[in-house]
N, CA, C, O and CB atoms as a CASP TS submission, in Angstrom:
PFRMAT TS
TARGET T0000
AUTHOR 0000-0000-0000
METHOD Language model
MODEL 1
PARENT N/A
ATOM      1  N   UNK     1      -6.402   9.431  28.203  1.00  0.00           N
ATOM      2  CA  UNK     1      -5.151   9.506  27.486  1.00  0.00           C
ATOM      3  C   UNK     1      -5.446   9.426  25.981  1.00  0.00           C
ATOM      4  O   UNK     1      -5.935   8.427  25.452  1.00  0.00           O
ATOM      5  CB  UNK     1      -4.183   8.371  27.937  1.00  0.00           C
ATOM      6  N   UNK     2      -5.116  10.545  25.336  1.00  0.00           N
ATOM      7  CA  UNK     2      -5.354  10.698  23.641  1.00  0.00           C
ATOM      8  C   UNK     2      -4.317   9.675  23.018  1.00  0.00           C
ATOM      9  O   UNK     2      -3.178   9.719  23.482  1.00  0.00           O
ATOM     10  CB  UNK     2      -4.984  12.449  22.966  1.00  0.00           C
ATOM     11  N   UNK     3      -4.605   8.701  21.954  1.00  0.00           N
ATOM     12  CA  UNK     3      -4.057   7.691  20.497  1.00  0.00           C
ATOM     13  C   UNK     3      -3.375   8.631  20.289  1.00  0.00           C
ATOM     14  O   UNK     3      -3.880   9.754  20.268  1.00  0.00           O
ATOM     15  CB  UNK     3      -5.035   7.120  19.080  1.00  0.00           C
ATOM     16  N   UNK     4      -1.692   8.382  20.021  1.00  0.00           N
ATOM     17  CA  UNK     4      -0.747   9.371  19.415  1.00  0.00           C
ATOM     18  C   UNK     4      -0.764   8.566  18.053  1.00  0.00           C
ATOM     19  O   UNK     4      -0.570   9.258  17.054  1.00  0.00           O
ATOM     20  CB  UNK     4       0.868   9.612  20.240  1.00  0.00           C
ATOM     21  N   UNK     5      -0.980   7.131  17.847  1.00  0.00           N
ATOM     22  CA  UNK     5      -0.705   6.686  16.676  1.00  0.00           C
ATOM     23  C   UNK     5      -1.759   5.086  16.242  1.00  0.00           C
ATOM     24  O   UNK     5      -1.975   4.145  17.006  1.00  0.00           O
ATOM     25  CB  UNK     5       1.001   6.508  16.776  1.00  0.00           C
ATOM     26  N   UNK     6      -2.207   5.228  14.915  1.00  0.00           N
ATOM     27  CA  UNK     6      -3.145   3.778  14.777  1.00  0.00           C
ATOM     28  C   UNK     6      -2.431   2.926  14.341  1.00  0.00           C
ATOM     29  O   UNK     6      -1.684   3.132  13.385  1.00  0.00           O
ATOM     30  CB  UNK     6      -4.365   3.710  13.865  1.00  0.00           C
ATOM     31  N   UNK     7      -2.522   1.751  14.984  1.00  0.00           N
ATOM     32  CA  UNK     7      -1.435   0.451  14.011  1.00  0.00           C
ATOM     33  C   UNK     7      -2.691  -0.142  12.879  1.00  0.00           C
ATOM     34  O   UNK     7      -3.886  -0.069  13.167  1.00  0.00           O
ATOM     35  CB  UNK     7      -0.660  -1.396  15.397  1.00  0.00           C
ATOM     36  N   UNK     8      -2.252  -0.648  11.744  1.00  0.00           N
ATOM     37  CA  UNK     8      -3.443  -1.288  10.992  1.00  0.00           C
ATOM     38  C   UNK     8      -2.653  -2.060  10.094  1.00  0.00           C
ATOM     39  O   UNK     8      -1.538  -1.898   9.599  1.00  0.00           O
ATOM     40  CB  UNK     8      -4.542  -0.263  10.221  1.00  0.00           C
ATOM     41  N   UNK     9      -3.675  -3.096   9.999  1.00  0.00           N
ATOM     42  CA  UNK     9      -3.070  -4.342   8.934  1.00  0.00           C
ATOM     43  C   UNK     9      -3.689  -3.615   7.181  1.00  0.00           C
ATOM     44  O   UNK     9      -4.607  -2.805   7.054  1.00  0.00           O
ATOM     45  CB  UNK     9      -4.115  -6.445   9.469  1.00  0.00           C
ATOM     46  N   UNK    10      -2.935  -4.158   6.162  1.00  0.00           N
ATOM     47  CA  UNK    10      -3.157  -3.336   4.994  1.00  0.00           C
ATOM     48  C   UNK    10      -4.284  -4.335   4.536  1.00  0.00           C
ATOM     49  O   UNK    10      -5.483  -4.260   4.804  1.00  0.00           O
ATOM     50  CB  UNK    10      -1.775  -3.036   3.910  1.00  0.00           C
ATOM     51  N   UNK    11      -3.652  -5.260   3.807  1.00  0.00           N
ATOM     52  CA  UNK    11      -4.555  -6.161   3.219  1.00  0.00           C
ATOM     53  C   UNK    11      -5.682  -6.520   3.643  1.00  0.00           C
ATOM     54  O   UNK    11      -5.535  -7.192   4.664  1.00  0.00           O
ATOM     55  CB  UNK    11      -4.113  -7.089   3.058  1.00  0.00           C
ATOM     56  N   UNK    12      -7.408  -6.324   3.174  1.00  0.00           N
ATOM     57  CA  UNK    12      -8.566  -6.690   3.806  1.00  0.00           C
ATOM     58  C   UNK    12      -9.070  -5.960   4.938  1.00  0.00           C
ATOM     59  O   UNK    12     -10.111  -6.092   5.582  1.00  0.00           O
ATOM     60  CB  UNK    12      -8.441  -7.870   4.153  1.00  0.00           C
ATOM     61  N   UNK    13      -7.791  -4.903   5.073  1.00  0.00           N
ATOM     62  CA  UNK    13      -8.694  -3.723   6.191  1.00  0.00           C
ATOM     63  C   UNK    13      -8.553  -2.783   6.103  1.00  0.00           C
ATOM     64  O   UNK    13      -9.377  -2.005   6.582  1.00  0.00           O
ATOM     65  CB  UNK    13      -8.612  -3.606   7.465  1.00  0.00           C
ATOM     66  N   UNK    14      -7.180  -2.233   5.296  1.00  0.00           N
ATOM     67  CA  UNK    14      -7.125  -0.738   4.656  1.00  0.00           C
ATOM     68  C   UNK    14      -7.487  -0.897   3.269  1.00  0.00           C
ATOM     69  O   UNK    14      -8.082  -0.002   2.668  1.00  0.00           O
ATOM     70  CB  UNK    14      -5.630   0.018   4.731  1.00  0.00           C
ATOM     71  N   UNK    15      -7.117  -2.131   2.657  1.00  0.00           N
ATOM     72  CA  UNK    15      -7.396  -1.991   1.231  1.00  0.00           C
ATOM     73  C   UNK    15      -8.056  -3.271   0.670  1.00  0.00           C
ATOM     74  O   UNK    15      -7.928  -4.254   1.399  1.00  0.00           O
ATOM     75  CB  UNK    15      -6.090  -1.676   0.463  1.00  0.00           C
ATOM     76  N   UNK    16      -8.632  -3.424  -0.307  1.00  0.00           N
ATOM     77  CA  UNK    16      -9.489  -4.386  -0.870  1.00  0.00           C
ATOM     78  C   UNK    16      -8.809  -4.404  -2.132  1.00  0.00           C
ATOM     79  O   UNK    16      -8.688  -3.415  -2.856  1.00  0.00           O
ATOM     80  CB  UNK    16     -11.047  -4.069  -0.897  1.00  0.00           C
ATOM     81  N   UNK    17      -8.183  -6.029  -2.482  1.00  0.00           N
ATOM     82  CA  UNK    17      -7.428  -6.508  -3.679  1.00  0.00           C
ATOM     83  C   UNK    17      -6.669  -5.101  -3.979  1.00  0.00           C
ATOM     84  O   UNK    17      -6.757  -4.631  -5.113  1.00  0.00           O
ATOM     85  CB  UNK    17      -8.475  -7.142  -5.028  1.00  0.00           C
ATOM     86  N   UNK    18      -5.987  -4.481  -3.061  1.00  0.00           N
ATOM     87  CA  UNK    18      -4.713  -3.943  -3.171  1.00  0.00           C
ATOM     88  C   UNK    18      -4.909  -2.505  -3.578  1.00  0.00           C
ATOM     89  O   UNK    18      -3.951  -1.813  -3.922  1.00  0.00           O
ATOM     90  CB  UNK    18      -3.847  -4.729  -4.142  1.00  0.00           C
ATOM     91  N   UNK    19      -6.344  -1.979  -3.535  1.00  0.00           N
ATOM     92  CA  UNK    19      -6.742  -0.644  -3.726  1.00  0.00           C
ATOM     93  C   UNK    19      -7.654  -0.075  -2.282  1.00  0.00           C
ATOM     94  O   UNK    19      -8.658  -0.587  -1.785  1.00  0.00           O
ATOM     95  CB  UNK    19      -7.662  -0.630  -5.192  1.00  0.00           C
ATOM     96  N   UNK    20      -6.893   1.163  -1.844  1.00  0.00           N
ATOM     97  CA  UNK    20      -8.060   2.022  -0.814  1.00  0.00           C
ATOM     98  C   UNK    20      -8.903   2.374  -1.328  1.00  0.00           C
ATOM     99  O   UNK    20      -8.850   2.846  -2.464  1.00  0.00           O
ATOM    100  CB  UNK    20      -7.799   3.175  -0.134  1.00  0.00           C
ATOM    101  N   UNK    21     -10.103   2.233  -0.539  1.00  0.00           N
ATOM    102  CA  UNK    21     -11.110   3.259  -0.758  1.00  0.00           C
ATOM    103  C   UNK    21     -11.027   4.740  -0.523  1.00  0.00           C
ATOM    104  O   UNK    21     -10.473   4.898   0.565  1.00  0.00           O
ATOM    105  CB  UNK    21     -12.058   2.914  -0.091  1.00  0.00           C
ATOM    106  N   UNK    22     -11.352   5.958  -1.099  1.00  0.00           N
ATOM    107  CA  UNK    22     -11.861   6.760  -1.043  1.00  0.00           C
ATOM    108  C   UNK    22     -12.247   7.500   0.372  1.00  0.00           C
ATOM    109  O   UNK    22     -11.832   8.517   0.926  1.00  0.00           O
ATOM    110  CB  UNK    22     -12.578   6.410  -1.739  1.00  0.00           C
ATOM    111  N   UNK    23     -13.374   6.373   0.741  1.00  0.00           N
ATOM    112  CA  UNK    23     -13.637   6.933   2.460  1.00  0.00           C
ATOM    113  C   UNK    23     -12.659   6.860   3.363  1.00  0.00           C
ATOM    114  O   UNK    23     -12.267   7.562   4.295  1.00  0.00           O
ATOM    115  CB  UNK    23     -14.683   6.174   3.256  1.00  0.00           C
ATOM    116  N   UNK    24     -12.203   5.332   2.620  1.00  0.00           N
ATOM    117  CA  UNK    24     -10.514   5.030   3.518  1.00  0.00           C
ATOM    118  C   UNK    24      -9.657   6.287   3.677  1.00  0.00           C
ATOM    119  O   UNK    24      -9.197   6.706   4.739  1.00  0.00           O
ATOM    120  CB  UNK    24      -9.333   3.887   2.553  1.00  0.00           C
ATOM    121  N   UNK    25      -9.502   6.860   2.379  1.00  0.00           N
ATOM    122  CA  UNK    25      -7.961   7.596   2.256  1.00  0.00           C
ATOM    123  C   UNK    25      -8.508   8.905   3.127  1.00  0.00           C
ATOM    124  O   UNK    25      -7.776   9.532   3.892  1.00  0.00           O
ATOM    125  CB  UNK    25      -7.257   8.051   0.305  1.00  0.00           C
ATOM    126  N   UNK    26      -9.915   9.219   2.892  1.00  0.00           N
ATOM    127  CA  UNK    26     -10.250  10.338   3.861  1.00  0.00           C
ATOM    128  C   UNK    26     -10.361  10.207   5.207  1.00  0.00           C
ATOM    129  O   UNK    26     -10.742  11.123   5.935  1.00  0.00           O
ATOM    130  CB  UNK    26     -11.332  10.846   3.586  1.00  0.00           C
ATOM    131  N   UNK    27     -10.124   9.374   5.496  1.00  0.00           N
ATOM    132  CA  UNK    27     -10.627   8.501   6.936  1.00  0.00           C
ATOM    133  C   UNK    27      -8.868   9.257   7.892  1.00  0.00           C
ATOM    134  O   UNK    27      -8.695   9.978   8.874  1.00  0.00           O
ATOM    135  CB  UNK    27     -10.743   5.840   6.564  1.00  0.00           C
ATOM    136  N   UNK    28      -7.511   8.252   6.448  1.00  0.00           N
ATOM    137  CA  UNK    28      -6.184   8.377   6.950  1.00  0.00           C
ATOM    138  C   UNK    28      -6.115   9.856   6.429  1.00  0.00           C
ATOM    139  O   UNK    28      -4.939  10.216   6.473  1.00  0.00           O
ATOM    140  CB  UNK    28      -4.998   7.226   6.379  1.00  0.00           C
ATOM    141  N   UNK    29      -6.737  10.608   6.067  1.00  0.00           N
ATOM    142  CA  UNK    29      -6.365  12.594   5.769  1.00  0.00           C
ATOM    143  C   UNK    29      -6.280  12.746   6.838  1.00  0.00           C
ATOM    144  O   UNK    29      -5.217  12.812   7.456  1.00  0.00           O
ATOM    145  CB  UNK    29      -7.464  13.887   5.089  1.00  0.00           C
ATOM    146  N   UNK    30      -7.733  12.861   7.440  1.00  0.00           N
ATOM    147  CA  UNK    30      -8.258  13.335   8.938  1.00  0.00           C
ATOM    148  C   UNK    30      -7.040  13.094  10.352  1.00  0.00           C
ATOM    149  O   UNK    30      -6.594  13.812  11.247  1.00  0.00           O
ATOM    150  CB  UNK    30      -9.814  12.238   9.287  1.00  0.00           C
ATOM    151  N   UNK    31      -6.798  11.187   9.758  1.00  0.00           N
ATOM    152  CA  UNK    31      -5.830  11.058  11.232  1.00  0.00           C
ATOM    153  C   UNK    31      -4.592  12.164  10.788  1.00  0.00           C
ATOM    154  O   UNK    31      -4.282  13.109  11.514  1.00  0.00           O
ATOM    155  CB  UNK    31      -5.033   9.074  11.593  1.00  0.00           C
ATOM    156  N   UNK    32      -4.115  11.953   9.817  1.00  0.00           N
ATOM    157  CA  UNK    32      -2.665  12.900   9.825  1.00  0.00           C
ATOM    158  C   UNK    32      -3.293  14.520  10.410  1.00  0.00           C
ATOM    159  O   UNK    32      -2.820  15.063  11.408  1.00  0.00           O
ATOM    160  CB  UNK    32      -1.817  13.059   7.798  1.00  0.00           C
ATOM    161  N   UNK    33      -4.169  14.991   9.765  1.00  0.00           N
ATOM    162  CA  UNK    33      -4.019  16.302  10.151  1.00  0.00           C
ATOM    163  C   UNK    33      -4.126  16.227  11.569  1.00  0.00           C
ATOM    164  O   UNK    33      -3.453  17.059  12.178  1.00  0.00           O
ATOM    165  CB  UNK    33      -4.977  17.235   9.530  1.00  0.00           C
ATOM    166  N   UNK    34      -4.858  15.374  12.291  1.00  0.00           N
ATOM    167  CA  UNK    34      -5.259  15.509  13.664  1.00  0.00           C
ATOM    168  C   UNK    34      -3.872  15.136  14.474  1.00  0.00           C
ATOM    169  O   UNK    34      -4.066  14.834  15.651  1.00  0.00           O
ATOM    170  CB  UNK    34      -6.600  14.488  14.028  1.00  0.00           C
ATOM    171  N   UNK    35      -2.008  15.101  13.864  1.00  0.00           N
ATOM    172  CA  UNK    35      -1.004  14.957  14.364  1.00  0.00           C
ATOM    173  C   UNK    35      -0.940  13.479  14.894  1.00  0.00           C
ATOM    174  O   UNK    35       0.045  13.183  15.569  1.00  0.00           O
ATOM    175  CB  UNK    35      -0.855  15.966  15.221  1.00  0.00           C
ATOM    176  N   UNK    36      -1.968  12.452  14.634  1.00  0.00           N
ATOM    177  CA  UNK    36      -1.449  11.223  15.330  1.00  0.00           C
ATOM    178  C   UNK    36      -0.890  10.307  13.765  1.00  0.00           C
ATOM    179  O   UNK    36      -1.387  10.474  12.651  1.00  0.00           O
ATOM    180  CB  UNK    36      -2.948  10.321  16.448  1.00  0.00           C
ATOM    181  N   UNK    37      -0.041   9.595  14.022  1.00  0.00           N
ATOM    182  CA  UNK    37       0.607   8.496  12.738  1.00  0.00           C
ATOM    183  C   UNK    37       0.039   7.600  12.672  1.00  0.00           C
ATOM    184  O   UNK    37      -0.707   7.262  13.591  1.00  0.00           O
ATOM    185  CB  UNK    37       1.912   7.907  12.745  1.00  0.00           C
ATOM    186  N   UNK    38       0.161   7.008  11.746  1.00  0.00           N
ATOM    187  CA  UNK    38      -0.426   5.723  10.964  1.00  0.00           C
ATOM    188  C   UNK    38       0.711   4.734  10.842  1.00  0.00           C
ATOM    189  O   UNK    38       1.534   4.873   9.936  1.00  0.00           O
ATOM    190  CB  UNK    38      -1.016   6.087   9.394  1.00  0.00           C
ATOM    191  N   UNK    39       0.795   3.766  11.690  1.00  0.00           N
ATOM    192  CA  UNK    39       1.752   2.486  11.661  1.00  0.00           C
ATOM    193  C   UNK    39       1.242   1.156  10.609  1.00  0.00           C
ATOM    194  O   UNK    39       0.410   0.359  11.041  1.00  0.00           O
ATOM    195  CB  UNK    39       1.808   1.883  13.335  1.00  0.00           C
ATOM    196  N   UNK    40       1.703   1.032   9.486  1.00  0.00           N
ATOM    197  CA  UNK    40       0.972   0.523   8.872  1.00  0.00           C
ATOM    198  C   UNK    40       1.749  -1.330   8.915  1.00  0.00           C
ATOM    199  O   UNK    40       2.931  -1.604   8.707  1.00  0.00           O
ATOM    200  CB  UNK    40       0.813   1.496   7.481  1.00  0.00           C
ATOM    201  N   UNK    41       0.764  -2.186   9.203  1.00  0.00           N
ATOM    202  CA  UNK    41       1.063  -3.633   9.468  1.00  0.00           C
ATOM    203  C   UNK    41       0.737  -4.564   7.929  1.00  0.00           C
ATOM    204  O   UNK    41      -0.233  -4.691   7.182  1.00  0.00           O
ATOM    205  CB  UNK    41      -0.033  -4.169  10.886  1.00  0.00           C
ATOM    206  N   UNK    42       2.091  -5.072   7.975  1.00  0.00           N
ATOM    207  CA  UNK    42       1.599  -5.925   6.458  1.00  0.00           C
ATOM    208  C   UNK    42       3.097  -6.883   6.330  1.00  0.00           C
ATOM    209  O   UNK    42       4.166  -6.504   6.809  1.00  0.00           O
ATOM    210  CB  UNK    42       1.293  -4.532   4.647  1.00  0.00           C
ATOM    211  N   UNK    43       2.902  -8.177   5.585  1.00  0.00           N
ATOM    212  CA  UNK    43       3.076  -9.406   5.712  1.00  0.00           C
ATOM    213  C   UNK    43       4.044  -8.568   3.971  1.00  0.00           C
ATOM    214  O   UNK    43       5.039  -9.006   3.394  1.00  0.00           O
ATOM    215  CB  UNK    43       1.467 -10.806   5.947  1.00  0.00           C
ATOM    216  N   UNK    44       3.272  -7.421   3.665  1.00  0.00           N
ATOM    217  CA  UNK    44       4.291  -7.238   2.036  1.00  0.00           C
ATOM    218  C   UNK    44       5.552  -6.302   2.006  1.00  0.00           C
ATOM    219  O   UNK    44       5.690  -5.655   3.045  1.00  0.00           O
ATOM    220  CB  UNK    44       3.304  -6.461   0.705  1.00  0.00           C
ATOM    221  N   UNK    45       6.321  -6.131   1.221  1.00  0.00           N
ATOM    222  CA  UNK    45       7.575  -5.794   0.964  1.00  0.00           C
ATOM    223  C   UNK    45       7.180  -4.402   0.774  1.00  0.00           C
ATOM    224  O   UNK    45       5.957  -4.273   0.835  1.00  0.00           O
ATOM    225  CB  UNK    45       8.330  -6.553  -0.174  1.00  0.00           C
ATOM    226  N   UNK    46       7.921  -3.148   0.530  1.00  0.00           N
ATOM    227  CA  UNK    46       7.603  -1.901   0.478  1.00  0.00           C
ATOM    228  C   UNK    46       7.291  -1.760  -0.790  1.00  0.00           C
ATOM    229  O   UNK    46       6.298  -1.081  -1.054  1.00  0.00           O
ATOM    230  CB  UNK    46       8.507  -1.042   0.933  1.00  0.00           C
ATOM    231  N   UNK    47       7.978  -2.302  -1.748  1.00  0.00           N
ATOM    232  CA  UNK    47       7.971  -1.886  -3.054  1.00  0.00           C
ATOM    233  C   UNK    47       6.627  -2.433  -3.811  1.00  0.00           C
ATOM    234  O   UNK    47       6.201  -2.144  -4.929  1.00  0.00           O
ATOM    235  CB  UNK    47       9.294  -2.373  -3.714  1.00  0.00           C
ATOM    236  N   UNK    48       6.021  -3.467  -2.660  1.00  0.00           N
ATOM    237  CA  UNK    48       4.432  -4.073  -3.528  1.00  0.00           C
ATOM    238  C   UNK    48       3.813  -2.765  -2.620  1.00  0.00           C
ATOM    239  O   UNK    48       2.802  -2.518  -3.277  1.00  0.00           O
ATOM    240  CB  UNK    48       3.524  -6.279  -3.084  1.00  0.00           C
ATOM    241  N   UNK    49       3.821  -2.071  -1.824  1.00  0.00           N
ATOM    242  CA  UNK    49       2.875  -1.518  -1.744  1.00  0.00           C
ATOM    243  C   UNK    49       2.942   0.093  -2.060  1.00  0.00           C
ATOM    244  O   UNK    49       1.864   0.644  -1.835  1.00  0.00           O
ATOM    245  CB  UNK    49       2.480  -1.903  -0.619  1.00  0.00           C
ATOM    246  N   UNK    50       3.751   0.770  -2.430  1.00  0.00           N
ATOM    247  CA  UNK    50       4.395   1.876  -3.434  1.00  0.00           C
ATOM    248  C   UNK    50       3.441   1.571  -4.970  1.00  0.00           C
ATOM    249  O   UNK    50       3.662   2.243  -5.977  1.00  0.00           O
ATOM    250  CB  UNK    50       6.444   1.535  -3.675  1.00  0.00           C
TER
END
C-alpha cells in the first residue's frame, strides 16, 4: 500500500532554529511532485511559521 501523505514535526526535524535546509526543501519538492501531501505537525501558530 503506497504513503498518500507524510506527517512531520517542524521544529528540529524539518527545520533547524526556524530555517530549512536546502536538501530539506528538495527532499519536500520531490514529495509534492510525487502527488503525496505533507501534513505538517507543530506546537506554533501559522503566522510564526509564514
Amino acid at each position: 500500500m503506497p504513503y498518500l501523505a507524510v506527517a512531520s514535526d517542524y521544529d528540529g526535524t524539518l527545520a533547524t532554529h526556524g530555517q530549512v535546509s536546502e536538501e530539506t526543501l528538495g527532499s519536500l519538492k520531490r514529495l509534492r511532485e510525487s502527488g503525496r501531501k505533507l501534513i505538517l505537525v507543530t506546537g506554533r501558530e501559522l503566522n510564526e511559521l509564514r
